[in-house]
N, CA and C of each residue as an Amber inpcrd file, in Angstrom:
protein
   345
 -15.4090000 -15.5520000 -59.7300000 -14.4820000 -14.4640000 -59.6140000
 -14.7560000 -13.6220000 -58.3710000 -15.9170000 -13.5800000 -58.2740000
 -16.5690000 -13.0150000 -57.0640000 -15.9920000 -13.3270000 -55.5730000
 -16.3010000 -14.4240000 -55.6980000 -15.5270000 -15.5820000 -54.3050000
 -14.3960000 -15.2630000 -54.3680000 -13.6130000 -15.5080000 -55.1060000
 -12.0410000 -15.2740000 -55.0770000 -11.6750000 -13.7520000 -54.3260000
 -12.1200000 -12.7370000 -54.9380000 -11.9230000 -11.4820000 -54.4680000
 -12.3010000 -11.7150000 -53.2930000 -13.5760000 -11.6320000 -52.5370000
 -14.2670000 -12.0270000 -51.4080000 -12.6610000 -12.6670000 -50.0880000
 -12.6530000 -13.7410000 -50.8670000 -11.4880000 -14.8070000 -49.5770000
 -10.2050000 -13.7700000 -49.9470000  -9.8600000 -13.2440000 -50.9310000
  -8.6140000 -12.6090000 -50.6680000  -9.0720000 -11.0820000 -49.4170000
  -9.8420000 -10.8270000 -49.5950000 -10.5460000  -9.5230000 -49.1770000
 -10.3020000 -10.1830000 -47.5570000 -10.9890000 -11.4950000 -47.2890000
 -10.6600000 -12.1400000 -45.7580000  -9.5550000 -12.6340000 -45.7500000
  -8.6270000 -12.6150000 -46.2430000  -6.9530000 -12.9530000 -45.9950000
  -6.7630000 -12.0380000 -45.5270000  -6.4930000 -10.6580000 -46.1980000
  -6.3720000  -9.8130000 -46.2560000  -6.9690000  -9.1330000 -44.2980000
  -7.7800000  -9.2100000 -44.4990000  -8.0280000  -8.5320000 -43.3700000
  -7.6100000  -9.6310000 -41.4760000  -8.0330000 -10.9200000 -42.2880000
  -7.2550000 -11.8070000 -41.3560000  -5.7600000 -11.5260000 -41.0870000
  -4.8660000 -10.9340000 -41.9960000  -3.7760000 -10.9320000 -41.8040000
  -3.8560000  -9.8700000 -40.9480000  -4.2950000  -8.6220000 -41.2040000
  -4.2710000  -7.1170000 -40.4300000  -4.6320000  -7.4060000 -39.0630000
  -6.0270000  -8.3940000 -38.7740000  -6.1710000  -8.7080000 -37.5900000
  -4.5880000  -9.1730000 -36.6720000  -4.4200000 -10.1490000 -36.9710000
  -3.4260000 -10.9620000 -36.9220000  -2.1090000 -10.2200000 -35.8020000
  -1.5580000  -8.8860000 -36.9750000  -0.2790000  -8.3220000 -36.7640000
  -1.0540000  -7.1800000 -36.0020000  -2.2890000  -6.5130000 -35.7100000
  -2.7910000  -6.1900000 -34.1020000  -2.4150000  -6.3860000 -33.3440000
  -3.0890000  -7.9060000 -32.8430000  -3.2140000  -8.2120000 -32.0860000
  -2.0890000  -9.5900000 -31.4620000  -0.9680000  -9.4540000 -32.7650000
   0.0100000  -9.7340000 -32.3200000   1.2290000  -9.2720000 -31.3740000
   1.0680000  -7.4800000 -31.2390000   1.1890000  -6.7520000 -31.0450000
   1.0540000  -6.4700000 -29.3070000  -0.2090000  -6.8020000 -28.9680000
  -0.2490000  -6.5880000 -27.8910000  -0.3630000  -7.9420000 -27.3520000
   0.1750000  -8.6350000 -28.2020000   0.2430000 -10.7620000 -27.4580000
   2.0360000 -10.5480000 -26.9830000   2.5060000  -9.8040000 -26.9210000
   4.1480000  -9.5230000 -26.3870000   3.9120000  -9.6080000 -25.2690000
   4.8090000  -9.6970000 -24.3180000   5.0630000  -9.5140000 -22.9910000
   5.6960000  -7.9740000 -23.1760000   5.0290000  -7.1450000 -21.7350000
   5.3680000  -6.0980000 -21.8470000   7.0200000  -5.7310000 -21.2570000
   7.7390000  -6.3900000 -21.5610000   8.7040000  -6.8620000 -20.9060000
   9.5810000  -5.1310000 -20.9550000  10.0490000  -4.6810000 -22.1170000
  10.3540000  -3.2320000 -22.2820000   9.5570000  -2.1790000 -21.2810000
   8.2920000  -2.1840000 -21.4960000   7.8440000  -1.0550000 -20.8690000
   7.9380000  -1.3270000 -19.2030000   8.0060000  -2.0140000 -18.7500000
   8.0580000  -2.5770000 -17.5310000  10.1210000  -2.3570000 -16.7610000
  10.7610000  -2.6360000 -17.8720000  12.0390000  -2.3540000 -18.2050000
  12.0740000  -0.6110000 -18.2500000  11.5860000  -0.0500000 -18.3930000
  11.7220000   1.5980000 -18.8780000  10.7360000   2.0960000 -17.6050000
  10.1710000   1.4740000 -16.9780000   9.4050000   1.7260000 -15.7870000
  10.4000000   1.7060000 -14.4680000  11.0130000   0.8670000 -14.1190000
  12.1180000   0.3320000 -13.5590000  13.2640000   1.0900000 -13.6450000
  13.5290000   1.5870000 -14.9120000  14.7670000   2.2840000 -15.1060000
  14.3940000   3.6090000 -14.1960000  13.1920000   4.1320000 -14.4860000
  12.6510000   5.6470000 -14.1350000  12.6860000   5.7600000 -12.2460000
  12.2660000   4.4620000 -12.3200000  12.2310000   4.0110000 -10.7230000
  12.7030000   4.4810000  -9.8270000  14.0020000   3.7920000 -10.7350000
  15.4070000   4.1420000 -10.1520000  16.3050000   5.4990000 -10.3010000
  15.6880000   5.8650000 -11.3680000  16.1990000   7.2620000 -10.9590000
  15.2900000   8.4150000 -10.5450000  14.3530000   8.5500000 -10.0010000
  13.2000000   8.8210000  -9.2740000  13.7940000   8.2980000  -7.5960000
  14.6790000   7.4230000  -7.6390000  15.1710000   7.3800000  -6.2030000
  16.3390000   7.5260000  -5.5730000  17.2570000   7.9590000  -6.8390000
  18.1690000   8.7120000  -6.8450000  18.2970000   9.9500000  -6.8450000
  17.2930000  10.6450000  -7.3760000  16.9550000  11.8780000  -7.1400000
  16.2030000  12.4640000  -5.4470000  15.9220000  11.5330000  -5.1390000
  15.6550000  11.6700000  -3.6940000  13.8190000  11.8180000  -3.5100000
  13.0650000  10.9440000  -4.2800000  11.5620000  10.9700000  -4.5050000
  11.2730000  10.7750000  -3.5520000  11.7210000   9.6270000  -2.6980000
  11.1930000   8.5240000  -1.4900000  10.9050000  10.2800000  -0.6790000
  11.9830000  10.9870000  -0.5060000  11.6140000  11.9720000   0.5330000
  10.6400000  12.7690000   0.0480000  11.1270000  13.4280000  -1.4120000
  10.0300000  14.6340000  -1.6220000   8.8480000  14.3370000  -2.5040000
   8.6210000  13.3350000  -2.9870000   7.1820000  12.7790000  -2.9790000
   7.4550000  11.3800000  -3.1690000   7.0870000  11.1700000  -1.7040000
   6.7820000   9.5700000  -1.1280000   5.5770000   8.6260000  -1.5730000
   4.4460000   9.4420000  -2.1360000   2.4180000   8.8680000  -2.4880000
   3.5610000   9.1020000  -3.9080000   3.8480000   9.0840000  -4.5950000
   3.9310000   9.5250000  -6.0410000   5.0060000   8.4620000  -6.1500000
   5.5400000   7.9090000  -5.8620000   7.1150000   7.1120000  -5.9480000
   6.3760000   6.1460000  -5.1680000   5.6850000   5.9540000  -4.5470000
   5.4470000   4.2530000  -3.6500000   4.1230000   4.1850000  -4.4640000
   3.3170000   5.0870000  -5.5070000   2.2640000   4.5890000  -6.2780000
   3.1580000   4.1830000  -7.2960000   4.0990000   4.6000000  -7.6040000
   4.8800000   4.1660000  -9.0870000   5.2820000   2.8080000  -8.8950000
   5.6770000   2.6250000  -7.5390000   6.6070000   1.1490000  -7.0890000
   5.5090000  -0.0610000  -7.4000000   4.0380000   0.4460000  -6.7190000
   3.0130000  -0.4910000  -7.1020000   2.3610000  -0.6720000  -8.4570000
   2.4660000   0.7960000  -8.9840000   1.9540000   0.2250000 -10.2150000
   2.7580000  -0.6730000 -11.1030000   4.1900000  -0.5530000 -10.9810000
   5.0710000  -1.4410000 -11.3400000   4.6730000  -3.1500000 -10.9480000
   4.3530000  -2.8460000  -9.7430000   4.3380000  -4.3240000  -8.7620000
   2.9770000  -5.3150000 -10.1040000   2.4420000  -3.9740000 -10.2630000
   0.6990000  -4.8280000 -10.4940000   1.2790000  -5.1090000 -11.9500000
   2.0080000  -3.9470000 -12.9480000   2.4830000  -4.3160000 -14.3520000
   3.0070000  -5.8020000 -14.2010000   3.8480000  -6.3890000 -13.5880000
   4.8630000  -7.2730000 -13.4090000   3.7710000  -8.4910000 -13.2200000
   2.9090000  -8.2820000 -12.3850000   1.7310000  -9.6610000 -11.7150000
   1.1950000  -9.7280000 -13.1940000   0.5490000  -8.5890000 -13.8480000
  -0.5030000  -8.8910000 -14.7680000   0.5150000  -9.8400000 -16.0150000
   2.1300000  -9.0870000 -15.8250000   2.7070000  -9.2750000 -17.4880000
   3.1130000 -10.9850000 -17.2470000   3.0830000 -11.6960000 -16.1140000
   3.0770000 -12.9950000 -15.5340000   1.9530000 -13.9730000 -15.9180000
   1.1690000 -13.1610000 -15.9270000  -0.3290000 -13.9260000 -16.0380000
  -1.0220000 -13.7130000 -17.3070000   0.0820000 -13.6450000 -18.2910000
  -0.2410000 -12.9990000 -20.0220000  -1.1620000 -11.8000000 -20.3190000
  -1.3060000 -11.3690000 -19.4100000  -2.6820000 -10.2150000 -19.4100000
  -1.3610000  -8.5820000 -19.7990000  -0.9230000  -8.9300000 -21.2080000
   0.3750000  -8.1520000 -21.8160000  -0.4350000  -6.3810000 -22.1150000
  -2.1020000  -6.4170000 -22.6480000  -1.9980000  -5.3800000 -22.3830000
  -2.0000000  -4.0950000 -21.4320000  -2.7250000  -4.9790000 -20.5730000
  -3.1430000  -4.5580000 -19.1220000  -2.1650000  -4.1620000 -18.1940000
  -0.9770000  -4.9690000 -18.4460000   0.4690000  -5.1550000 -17.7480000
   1.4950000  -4.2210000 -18.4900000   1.0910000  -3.3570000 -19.9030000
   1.7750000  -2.2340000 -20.7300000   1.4630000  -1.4150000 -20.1750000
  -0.0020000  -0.9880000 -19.6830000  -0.7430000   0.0200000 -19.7450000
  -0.6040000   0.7260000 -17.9350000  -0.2040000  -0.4030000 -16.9960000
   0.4490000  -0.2920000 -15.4470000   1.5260000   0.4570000 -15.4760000
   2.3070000  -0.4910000 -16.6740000   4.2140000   0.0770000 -16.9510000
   4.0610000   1.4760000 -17.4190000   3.5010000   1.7090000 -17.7840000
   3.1100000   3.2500000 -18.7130000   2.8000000   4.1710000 -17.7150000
   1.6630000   3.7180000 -16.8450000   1.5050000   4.3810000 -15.9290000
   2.5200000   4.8490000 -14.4050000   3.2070000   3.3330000 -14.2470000
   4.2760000   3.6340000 -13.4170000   5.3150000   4.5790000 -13.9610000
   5.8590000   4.5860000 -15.1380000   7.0660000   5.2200000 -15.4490000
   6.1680000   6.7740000 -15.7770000   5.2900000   7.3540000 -15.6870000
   4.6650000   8.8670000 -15.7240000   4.8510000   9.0960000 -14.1390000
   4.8510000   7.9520000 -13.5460000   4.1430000   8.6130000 -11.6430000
   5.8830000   8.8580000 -11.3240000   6.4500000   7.7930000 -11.6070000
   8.0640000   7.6260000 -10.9010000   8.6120000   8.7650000 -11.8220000
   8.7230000   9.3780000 -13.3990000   9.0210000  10.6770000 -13.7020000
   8.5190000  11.1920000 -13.1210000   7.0470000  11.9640000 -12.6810000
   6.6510000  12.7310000 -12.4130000   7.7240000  13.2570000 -10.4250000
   7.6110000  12.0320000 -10.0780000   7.9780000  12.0260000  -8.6020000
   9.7120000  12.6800000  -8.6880000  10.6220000  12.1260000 -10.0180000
  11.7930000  12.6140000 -10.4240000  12.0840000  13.6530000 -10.2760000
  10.6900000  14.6180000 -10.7820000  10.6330000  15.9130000 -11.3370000
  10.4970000  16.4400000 -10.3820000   9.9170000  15.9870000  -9.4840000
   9.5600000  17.0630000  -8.0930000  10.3210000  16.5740000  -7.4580000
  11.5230000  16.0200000  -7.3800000  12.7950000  15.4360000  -6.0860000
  13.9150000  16.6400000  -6.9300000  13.9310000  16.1190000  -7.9800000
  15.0000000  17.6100000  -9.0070000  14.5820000  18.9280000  -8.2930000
  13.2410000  19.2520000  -8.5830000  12.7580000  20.8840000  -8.2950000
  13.1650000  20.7730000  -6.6030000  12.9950000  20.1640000  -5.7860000
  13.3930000  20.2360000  -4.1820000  14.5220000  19.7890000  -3.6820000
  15.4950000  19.4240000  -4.8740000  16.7690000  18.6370000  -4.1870000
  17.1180000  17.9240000  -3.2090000  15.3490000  16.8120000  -3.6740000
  15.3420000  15.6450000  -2.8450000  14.9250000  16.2580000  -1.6500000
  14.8230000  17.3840000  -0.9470000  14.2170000  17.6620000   0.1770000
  12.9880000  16.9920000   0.4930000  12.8120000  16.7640000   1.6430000
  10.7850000  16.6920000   1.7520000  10.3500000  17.8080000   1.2350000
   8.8710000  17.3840000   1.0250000   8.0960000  18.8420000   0.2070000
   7.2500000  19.0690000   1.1740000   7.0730000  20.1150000   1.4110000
   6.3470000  21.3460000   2.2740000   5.2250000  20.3030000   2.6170000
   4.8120000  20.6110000   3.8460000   3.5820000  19.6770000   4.3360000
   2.2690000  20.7980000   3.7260000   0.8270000  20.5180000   3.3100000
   0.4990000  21.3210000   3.2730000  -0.7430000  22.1070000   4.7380000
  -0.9630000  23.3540000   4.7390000  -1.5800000  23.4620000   6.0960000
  -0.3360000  23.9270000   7.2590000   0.8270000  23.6270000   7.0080000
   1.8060000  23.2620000   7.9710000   2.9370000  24.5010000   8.3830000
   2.5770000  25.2360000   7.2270000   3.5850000  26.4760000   6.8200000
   3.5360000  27.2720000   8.4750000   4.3300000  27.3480000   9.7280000
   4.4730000  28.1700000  10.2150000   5.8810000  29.2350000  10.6420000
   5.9530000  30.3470000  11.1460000   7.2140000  31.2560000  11.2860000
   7.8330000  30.9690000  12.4350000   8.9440000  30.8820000  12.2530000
  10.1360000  30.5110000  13.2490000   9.8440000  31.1250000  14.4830000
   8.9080000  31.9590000  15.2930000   8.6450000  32.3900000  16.3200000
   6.9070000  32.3270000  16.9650000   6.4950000  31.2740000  16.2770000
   5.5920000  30.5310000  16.5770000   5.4070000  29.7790000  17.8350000
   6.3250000  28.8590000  17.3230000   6.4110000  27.9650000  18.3600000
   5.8570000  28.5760000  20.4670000
């Protein structure tokens, strides 16, 4: 009776393993998809100008999500996509707040009678 409980007890937890790590055996194909989407509107908003390091790190971390989610390495290649779509919002957010302007150089601030 012992045994019996025992192997159900390892079904049981074999199964839990299982639907884990089935989990992150996906292709990150969505988050990589929702990375992309942000991308793009991060460059519609005018990022490329007002943060260019923040929008061309998003483009790569995308680049590297896409290599890893190729080479089955699905969590590694979630965890890029995740990261790209925070940098390319983040870059959104600051093209919105500057209306796409360039953003202030810093150090650079001088008065029109400078020159």
């Amino acid at each position: 009776m012992k045994r019996l409980g025992f192997l159900s007890m390892a079904l049981v937890a074999g199964l839990a393993c299982g639907i884990v790590f089935s989990a992150c055996s996906k292709p990150a194909d969505d988050e990589i998809q929702a990375a992309e989407d942000m991308i793009k509107k991060a460059e519609e908003a005018g990022a490329l100008n007002s943060s260019p390091r923040l929008f061309e790190k998003a483009k790569d971390l995308l680049a590297e999500a896409k290599r890893l989610n190729e080479q089955s390495s699905y969590s590694d290649a979630r965890k890029k996509a995740e990261f790209a779509l925070m940098r390319a919002e983040q870059a959104k957010n600051n093209a919105e707040k500057l209306g796409g302007k360039a953003a202030p150089q810093r150090g650079s601030v001088r008065s029109e009678g400078s020159e």
